[in-house]
C-alpha positions as CSV (number, residue, x, y, z in Angstrom):
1,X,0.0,0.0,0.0
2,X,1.2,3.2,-0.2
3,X,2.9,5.0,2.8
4,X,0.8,6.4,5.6
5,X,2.8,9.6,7.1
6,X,0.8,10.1,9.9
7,X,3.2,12.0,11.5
8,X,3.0,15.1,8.8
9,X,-0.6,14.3,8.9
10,X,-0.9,15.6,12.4
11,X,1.3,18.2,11.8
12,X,-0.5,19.5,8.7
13,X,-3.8,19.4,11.1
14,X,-3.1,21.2,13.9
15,X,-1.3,23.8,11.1
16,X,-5.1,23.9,9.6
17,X,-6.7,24.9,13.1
18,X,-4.3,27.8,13.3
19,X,-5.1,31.6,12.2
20,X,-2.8,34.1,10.8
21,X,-2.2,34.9,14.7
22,X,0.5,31.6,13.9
23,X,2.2,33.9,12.3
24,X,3.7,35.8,15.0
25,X,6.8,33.8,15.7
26,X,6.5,32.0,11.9
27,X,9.1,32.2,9.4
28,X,10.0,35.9,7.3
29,X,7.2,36.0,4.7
30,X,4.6,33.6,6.5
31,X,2.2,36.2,6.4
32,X,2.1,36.4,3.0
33,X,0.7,32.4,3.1
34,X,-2.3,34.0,4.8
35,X,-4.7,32.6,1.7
36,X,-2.5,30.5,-0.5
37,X,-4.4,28.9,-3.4
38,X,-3.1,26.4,-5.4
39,X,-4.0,26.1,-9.3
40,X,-2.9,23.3,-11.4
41,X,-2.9,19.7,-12.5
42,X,-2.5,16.4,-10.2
43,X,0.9,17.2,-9.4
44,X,-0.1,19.8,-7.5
45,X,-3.2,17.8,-5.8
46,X,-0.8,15.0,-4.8
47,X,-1.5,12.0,-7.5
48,X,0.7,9.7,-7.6
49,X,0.7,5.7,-8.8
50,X,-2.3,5.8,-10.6
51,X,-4.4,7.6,-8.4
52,X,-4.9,10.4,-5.6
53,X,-6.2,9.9,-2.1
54,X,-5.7,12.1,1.3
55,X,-2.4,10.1,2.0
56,X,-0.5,11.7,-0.7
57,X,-2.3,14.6,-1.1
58,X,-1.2,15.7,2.5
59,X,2.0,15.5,1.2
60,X,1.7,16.8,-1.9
61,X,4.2,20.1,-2.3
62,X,1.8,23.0,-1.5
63,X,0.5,21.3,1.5
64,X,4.1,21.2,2.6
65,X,4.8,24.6,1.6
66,X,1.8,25.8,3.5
67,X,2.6,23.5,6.4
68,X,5.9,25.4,6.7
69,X,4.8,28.5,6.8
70,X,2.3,28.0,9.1
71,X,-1.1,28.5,7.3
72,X,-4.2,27.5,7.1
73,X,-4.9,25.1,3.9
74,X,-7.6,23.3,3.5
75,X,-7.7,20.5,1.0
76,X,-10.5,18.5,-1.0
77,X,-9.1,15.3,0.9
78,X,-10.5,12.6,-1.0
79,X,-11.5,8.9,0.7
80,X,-9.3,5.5,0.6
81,X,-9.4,3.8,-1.7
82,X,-9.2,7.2,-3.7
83,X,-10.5,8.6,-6.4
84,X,-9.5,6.6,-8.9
85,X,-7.8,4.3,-6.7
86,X,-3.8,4.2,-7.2
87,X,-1.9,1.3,-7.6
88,X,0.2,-1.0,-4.8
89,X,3.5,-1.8,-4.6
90,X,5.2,-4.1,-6.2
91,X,3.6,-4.3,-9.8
92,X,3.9,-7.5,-10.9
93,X,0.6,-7.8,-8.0
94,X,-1.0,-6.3,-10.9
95,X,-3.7,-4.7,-8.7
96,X,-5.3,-0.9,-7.5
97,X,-5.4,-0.2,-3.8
98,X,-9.2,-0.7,-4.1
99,X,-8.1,-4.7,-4.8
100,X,-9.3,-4.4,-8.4
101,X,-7.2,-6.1,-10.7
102,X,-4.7,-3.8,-13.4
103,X,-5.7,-5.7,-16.2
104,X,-8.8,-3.4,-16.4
105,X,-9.5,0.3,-15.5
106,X,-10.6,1.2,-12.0
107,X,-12.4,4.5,-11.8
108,X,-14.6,4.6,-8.8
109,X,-13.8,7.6,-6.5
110,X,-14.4,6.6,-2.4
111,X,-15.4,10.6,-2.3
112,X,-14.4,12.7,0.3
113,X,-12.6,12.8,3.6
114,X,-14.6,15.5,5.3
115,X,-17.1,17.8,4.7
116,X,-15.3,20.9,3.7
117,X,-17.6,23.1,1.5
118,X,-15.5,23.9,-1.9
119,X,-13.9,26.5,-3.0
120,X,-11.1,25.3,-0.8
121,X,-7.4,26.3,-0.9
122,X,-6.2,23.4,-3.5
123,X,-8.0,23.8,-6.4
124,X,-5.4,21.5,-8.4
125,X,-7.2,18.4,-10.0
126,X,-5.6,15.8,-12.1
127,X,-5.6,16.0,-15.7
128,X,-6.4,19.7,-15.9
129,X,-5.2,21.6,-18.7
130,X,-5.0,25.7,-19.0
131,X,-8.2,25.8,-21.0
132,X,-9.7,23.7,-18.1
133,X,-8.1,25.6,-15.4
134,X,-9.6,28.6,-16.8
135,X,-12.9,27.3,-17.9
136,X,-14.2,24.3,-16.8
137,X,-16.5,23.9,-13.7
138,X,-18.9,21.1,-12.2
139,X,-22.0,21.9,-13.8
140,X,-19.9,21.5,-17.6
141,X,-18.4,18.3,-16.5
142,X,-21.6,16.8,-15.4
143,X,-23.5,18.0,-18.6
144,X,-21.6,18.1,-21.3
145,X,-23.1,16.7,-24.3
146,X,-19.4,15.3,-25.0
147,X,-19.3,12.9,-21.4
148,X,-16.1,14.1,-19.7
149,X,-14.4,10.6,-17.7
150,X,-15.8,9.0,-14.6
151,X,-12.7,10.3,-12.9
152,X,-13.6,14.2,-13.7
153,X,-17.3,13.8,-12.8
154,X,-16.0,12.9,-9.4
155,X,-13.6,14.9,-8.1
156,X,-14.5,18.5,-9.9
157,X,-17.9,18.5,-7.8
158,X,-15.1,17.9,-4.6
159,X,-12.5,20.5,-5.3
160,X,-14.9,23.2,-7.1
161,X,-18.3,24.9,-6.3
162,X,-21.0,24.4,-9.3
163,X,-20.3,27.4,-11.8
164,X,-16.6,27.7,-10.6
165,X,-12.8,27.2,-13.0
166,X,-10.0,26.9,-11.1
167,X,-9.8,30.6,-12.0
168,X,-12.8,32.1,-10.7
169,X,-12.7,30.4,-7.5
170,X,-9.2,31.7,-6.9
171,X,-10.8,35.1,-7.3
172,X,-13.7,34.1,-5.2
173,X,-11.1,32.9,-2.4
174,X,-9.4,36.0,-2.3
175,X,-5.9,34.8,-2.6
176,X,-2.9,36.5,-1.1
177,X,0.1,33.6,-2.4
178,X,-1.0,31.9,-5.8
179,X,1.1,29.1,-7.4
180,X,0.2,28.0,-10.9
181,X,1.7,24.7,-11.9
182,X,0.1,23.9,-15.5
183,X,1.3,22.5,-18.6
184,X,2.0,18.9,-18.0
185,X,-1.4,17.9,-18.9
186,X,-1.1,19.3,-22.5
187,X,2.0,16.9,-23.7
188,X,1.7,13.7,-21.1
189,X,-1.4,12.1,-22.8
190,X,1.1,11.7,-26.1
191,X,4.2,11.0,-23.9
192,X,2.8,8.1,-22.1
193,X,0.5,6.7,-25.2
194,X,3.2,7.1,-27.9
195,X,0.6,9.0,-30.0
196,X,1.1,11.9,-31.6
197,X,-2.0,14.4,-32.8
198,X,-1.6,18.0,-32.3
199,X,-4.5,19.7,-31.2
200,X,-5.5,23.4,-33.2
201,X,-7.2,24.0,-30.3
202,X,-8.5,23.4,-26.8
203,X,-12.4,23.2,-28.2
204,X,-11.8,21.3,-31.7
205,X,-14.2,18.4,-32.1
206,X,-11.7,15.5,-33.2
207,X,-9.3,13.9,-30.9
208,X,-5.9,15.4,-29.7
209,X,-3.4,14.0,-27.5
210,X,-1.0,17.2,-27.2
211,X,-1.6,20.5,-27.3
212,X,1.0,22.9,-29.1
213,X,2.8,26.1,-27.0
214,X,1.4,28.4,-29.8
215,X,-2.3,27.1,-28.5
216,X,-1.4,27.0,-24.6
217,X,0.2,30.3,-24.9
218,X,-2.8,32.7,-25.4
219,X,-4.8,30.9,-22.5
220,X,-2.4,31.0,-20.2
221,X,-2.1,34.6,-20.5
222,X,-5.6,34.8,-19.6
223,X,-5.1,33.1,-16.4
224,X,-1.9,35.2,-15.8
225,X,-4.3,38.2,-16.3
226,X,-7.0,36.8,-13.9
227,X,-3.8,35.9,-11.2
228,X,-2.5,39.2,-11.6
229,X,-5.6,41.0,-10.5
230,X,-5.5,39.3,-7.2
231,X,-2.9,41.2,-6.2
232,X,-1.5,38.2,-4.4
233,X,2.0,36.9,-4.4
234,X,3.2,34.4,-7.0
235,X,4.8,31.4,-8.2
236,X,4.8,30.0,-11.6
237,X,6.4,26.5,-11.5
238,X,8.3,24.7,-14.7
239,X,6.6,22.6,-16.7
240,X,8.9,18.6,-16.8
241,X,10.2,17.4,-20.4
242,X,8.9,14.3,-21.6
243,X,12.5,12.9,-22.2
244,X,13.0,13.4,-18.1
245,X,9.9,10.9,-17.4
246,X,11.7,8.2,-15.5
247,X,9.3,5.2,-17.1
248,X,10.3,6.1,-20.7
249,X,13.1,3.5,-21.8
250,X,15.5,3.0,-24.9
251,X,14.2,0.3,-26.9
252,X,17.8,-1.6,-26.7
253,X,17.2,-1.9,-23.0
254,X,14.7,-3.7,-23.3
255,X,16.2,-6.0,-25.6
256,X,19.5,-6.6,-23.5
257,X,16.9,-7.5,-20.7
258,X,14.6,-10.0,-22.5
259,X,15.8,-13.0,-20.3
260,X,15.0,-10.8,-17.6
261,X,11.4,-9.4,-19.1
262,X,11.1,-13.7,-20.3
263,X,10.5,-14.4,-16.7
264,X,8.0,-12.4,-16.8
265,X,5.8,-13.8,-19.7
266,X,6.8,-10.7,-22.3
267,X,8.5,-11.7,-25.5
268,X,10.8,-8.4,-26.5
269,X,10.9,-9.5,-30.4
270,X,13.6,-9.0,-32.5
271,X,12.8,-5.4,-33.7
272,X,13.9,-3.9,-30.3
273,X,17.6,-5.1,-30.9
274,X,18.2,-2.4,-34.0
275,X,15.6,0.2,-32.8
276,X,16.4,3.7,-31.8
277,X,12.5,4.3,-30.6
278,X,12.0,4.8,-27.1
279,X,8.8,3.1,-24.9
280,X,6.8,4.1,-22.1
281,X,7.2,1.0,-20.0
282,X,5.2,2.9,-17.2
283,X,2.0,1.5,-18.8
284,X,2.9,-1.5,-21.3
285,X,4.8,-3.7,-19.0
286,X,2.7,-3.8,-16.0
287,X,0.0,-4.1,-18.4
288,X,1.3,-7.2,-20.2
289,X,2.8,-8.9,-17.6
290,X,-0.5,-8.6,-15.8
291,X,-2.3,-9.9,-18.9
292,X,0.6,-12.9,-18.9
293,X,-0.4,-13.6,-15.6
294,X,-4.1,-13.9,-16.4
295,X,-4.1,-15.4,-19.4
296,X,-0.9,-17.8,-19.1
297,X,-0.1,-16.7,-22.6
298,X,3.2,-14.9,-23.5
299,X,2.8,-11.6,-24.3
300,X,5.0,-9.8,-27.3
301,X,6.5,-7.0,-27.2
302,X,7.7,-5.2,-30.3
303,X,9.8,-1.8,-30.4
304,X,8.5,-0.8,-33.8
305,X,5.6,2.3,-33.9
306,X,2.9,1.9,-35.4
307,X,1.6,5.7,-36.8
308,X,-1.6,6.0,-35.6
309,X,-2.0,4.3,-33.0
310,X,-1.5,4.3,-28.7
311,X,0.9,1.5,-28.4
312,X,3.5,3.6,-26.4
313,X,6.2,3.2,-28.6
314,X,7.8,6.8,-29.1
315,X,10.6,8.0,-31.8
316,X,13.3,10.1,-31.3
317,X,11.7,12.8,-33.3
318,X,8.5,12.5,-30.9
319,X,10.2,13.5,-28.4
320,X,12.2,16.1,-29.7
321,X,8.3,17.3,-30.6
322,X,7.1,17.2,-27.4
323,X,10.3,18.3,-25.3
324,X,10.6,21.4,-27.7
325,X,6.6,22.1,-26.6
326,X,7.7,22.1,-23.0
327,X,10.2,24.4,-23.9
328,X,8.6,27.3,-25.4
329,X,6.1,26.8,-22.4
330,X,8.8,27.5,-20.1
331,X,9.6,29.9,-21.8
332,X,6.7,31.8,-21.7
333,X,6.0,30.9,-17.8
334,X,9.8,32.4,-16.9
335,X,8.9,35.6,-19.4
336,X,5.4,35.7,-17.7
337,X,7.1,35.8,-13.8
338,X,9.3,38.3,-14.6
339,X,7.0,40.8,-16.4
340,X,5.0,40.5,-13.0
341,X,7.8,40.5,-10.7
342,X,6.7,37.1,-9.6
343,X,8.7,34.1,-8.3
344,X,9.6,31.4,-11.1
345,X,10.4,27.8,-10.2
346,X,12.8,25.7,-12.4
347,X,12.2,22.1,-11.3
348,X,14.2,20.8,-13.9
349,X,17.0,19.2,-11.4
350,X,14.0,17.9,-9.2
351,X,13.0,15.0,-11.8
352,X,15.5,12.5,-12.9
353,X,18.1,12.8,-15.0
354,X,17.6,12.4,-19.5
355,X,17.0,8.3,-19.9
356,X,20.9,8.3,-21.6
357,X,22.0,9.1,-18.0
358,X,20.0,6.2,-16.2
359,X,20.9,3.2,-14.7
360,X,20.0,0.2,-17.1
361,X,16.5,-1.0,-17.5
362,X,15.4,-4.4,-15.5
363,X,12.0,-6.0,-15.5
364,X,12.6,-7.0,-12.0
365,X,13.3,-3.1,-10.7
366,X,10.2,-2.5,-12.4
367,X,7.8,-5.5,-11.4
368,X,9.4,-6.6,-8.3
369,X,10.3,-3.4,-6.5
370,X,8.6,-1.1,-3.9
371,X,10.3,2.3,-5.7
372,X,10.9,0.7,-9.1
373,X,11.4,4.2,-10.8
374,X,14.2,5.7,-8.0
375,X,13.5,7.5,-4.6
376,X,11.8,10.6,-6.2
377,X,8.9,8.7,-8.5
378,X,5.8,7.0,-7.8
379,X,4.1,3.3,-9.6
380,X,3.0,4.9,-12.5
381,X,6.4,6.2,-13.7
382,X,5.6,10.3,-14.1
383,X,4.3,11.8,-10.9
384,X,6.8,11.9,-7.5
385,X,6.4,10.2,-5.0
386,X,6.4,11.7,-1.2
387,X,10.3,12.2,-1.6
388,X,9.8,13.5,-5.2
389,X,6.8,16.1,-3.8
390,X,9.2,16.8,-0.5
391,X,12.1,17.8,-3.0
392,X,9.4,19.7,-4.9
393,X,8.5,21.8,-2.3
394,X,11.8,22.5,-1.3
395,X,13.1,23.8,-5.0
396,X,9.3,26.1,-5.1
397,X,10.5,27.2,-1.3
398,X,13.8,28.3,-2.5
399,X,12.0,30.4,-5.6
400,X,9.6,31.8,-3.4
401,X,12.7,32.9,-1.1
402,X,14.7,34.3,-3.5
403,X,12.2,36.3,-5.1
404,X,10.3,37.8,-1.9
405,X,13.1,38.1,0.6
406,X,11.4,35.2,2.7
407,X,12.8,32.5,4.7
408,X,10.3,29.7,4.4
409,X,12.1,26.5,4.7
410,X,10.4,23.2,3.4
411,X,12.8,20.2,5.6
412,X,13.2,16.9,3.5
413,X,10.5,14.3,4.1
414,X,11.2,10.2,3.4
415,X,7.7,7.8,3.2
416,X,7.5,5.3,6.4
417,X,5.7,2.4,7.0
418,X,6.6,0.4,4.2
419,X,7.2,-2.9,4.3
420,X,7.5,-5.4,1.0
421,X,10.2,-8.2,-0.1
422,X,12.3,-5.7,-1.5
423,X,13.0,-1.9,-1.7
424,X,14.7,-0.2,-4.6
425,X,17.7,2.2,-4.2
């Protein structure tokens, strides 16, 4: 399961009972924490493995940022098993915290913790985009003639009052610290399916799976616009690259482990041995070797893409495609922060290093392991896990810092309680 941290639980309890009297003797700049509201995607809201539920949301960066500087933040805690459920350590149990097995899709959502009465301080919900940051509420979600996932239609109604975006209810909170963390939505769909359609824009009618900075870079200026009027305090945080995402391998690793991935019911063909294309083993290796396991049928896996189609398979040029999207992003969100005097936060040395920099790719790590992906990143291979979010928080911390004159100080933060046949460096 994943790991209970009870003891920052507490702390980030008692820190919600206190006023901005708790200020007094808090750190230079808690003050300014006063109403910090949190936009952005699932990063932000604590998802990790799969899946989001109050024990990694209380740990999620902001939560620690707020925790440290003493304010009140009230979250959309959501129920065990979550909402969706996340999956357990180690993978090759093939199975979501809610016991349902991998091999299908498990989108039930437990609801929430408590009874808090949304707009609350973390507005952040997984898979948000800036068009949906900006525009979508409750009431769209639940009737939209296009249906929006099970997943959306249960946590928006949690995190947002009917008619509210993540943007209006900021303005409706009143904020006086914002962070925007947005972006990663628009290029992870492609980076984790190996499918490429760029979208024209956010409304179009046929299928996208990554949106182009040209088309992200007017909306975000909107919301920039609607922060900016709040007259609050502000951190922009950097959007990841897609060649940093820890799950995505060189198709020659795969192929020098094939005795290794053998074991394991998956067949790496032949193609994998010549192929410079890259694979999202995040998704297709759990996936087959759970299908292996309840099928008893070796599962094939081939390194060659097929255009057109999800299969996770990536080419070098796809991800020169997608990393040079993140980086006009960035681009604009460090332009953005300094136009406004606000505080910028590079988290480019918080995720792991480019996959030509990596240790060597085993099945067994990945299948067999309680941190398959390193110290910093969670089951599903993208989003950090309570290390990864502690490191986060310390990097937006340091920003923040430097830009206001502050001193608040996020300490490091390691997950307890977990217990499995073996742990990975």
């Amino acid at each position: 399961m994943l790991p209970v941290a009870t003891a920052a639980f507490g702390a980030l309890a008692l820190a919600s009972c206190e006023g901005s009297a708790s200020h007094v003797d808090g750190p230079k700049g808690a003050s300014a924490f006063d109403k910090f509201v949190v936009i952005g995607t699932g990063l932000s809201m604590g998802a990790q493995s799969g899946g989001v539920l109050y024990e990694s949301q209380i740990e999620a960066w902001p939560a620690l940022l707020a925790h440290a500087a003493g304010a009140n933040f009230r979250m959309p805690l959501l129920r065990a098993p979550g909402c969706e459920p996340p999956r357990i350590a180690p993978l090759q149990l093939s199975v979501y915290l809610s016991g349902v097995s991998t091999t299908g899709i498990d989108s039930s959502c437990a609801g929430a913790l408590d009874t808090l009465t949304p707009p609350v301080n973390s507005l952040a919900i997984p898979g948000a985009s800036a068009y949906a940051a900006l525009n979508l509420t409750p009431k769209i979600v639940l009737n939209s003639v296009v249906p929006y996932g099970p997943g959306d239609r249960a946590r928006y109604p949690l995190v947002l009052g009917s008619t509210q975006s993540q943007v209006t209810a900021l303005r409706i909170e009143g904020a006086s610290f914002v962070s925007v963390e947005l972006g990663l939505t628009e290029v992870l769909g492609a980076a984790t399916s190996g499918l490429l359609v760029a979208a024209t824009s956010y409304t179009q009618a046929a299928p996208y799976t990554y949106v182009p900075a040209p088309v992200f870079a007017p909306v975000f200026s909107a919301i920039a616009d609607s922060v900016k009027l709040t007259g609050a305090k502000v951190v922009l945080l950097s959007v990841p690259r897609v060649s940093t995402l820890y799950a995505l391998r060189p198709a020659s690793e795969l192929w020098n482990d094939r005795t290794d991935l053998a074991a394991f019911g998956i067949n790496v063909m032949a193609d994998c041995s010549t192929s410079a294309n890259f694979v999202f083993t995040g998704t297709l290796v759990p996936s087959l070797a759970a299908n292996y396991t309840t099928s008893g049928t070796t599962q094939n896996l081939s390194c060659t893409d097929v255009p057109g189609t999800a299969d996770a398979i990536l080419t070098p040029a796809d991800i020169t495609t997608l990393d040079a999207v993140v980086t006009q992003m960035n681009v604009q969100l460090q332009q953005v922060a300094q136009q406004n005097g606000w505080a910028f936060a590079d988290l480019t040395g918080v995720y792991p290093p480019p996959v030509s920099t990596r240790a060597a790719y085993t099945a067994s790590d990945q299948l067999a392991c309680v941190y398959p992906y390193g110290k910093f990143v969670s089951l599903d291979g993208v989003f950090p896990n309570l290390t990864g979010q502690a490191a986060i928080a310390s990097t937006v911390a340091s920003a923040i810092d430097s830009r206001y004159g502050f001193s608040i100080t996020v300490g490091a933060s390691s997950p307890i309680g977990v217990t499995a046949v073996r742990l990975c460096p």
